[in-house]
Backbone as numpy.savetxt, mean C-alpha at the origin, in Angstrom:
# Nx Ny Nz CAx CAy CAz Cx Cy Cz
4.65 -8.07 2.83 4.53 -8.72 4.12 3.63 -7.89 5.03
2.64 -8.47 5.57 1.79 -7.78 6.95 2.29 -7.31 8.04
2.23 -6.41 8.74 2.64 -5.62 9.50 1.86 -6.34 10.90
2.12 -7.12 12.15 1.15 -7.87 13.36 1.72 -6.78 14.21
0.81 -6.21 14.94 0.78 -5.53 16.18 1.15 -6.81 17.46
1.66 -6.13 18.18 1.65 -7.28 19.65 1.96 -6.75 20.64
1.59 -7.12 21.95 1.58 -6.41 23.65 2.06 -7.36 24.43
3.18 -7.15 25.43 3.36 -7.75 26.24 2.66 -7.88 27.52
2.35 -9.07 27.67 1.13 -8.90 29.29 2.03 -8.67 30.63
3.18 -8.70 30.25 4.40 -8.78 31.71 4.49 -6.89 31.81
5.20 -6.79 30.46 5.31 -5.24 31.08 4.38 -4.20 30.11
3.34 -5.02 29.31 2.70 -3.64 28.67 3.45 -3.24 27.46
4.33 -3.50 27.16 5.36 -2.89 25.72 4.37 -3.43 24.92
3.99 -2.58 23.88 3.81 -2.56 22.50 4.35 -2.70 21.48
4.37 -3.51 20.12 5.82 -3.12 19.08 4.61 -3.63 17.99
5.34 -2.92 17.05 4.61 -3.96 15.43 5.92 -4.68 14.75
5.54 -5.85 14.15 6.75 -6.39 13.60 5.75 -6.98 11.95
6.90 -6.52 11.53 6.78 -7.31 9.96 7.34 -8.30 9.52
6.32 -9.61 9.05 6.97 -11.04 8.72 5.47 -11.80 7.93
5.93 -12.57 7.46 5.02 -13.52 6.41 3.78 -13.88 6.89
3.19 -14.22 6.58 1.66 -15.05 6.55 2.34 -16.50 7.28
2.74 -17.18 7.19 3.28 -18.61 7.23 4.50 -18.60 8.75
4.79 -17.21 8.64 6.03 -17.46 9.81 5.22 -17.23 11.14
6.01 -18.02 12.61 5.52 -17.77 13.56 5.23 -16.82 14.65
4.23 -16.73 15.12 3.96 -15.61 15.84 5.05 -15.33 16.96
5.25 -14.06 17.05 6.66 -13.84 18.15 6.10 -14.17 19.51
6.57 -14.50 20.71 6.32 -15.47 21.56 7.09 -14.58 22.72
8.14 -14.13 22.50 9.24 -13.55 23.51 9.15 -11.88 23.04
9.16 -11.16 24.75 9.34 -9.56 24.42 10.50 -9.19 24.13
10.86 -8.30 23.47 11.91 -7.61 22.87 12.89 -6.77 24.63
11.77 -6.29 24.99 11.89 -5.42 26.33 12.50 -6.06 27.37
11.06 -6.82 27.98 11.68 -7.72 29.35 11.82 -9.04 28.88
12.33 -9.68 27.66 12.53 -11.23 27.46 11.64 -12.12 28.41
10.10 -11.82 28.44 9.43 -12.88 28.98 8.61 -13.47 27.82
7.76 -14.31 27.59 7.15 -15.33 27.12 5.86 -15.15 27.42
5.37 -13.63 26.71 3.96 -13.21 27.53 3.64 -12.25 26.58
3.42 -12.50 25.14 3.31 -11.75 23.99 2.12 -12.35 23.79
1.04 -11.52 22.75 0.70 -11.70 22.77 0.23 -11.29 21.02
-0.40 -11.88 20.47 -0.33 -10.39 18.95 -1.91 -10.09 19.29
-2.01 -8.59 18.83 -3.23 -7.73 19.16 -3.96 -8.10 17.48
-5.53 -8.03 17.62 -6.16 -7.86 16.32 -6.10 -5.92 15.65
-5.57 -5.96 14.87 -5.77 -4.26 14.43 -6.19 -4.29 13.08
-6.75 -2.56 12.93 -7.34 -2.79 11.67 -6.86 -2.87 10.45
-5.55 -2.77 10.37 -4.36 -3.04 9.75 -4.34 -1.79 9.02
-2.74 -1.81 7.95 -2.18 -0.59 7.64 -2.81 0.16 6.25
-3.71 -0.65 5.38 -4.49 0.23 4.53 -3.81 -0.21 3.14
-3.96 0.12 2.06 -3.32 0.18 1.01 -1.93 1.19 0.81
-0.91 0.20 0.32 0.87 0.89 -0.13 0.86 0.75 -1.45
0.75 2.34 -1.40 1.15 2.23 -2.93 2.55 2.36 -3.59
2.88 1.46 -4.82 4.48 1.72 -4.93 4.43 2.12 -6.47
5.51 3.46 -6.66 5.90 3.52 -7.74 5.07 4.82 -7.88
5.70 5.32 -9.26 5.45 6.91 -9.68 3.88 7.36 -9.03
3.09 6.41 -9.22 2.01 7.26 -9.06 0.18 6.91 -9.46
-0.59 6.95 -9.08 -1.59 6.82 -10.36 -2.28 8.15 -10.77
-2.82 7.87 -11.93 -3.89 9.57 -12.36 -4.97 9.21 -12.51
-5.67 10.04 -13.05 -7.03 9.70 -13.26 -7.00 9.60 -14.77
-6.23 10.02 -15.58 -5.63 10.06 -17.35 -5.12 8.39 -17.85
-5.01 8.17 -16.47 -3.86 6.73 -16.72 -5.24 5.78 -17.03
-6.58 5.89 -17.33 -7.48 4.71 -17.51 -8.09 5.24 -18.64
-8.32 6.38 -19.01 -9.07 7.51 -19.67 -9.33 6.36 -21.05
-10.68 6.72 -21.56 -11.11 5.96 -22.47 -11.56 7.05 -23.73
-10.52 7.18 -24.75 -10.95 8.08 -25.76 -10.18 9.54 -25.32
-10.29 10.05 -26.38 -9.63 11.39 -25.93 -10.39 12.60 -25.10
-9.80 13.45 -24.57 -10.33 14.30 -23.58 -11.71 15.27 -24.86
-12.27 15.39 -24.49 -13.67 16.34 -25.12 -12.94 17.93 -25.42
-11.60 18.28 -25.07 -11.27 19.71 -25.64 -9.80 19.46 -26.37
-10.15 18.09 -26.81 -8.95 17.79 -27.76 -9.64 18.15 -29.32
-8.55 18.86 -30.04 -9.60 19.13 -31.61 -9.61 18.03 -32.38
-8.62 16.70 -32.34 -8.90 15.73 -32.81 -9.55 14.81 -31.94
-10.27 14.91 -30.99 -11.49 14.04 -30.53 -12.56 12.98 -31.60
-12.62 12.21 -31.44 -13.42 11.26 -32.14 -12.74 10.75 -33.60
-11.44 11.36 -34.00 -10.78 10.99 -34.96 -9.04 9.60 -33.84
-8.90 9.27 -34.95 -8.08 8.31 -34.83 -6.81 8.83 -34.71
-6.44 10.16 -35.31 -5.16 10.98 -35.44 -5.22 11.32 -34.06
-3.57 11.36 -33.60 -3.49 12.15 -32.81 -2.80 13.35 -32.83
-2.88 14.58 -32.58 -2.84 16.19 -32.41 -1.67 16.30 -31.65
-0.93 17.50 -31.97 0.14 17.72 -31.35 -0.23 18.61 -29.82
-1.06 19.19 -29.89 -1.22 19.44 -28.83 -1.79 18.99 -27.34
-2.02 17.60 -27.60 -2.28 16.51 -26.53 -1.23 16.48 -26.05
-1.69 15.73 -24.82 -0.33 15.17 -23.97 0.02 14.14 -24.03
1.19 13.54 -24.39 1.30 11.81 -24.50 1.19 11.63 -25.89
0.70 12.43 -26.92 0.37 11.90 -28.09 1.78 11.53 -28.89
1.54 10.82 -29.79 2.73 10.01 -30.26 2.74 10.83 -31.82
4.07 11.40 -32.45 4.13 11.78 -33.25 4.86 10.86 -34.80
């Protein structure tokens, strides 16, 4: 879900709220309950990444160049990940 920035024109309060693409824009301040919201354009929050992690190993095509079985089909016990 997108994160909408929004300002109230009554008293100036700021807030971000998180909700759908499809749901409606908030209308009423949280602060002074007036009807003077407004949502701000921002450059939004960037990429979230979820979960363990990425590497640069995790795409790797072929084995590393100081593996001794490089260019063979076997894999070496002394790799990482290699399957015995």
């Amino acid at each position: 879900m997108p994160t909408y920035e929004y300002e109230c024109k009554a008293c100036g309060h700021r807030f971000e709220k998180s909700h759908s693409i499809t749901a409606e824009a908030i209308k009423v301040c949280p602060k002074c309950h007036k009807r003077k919201v407004v949502r701000l354009i921002s450059s939004g929050s960037g990429i979230i990444f979820k979960g363990s992690g990425f590497y640069a190993t995790d795409y790797r095509k072929g084995a590393p160049a100081s593996c001794p079985s490089a260019g063979s089909k076997s894999s070496c016990s002394s790799c990482p990940g290699s399957a015995k």
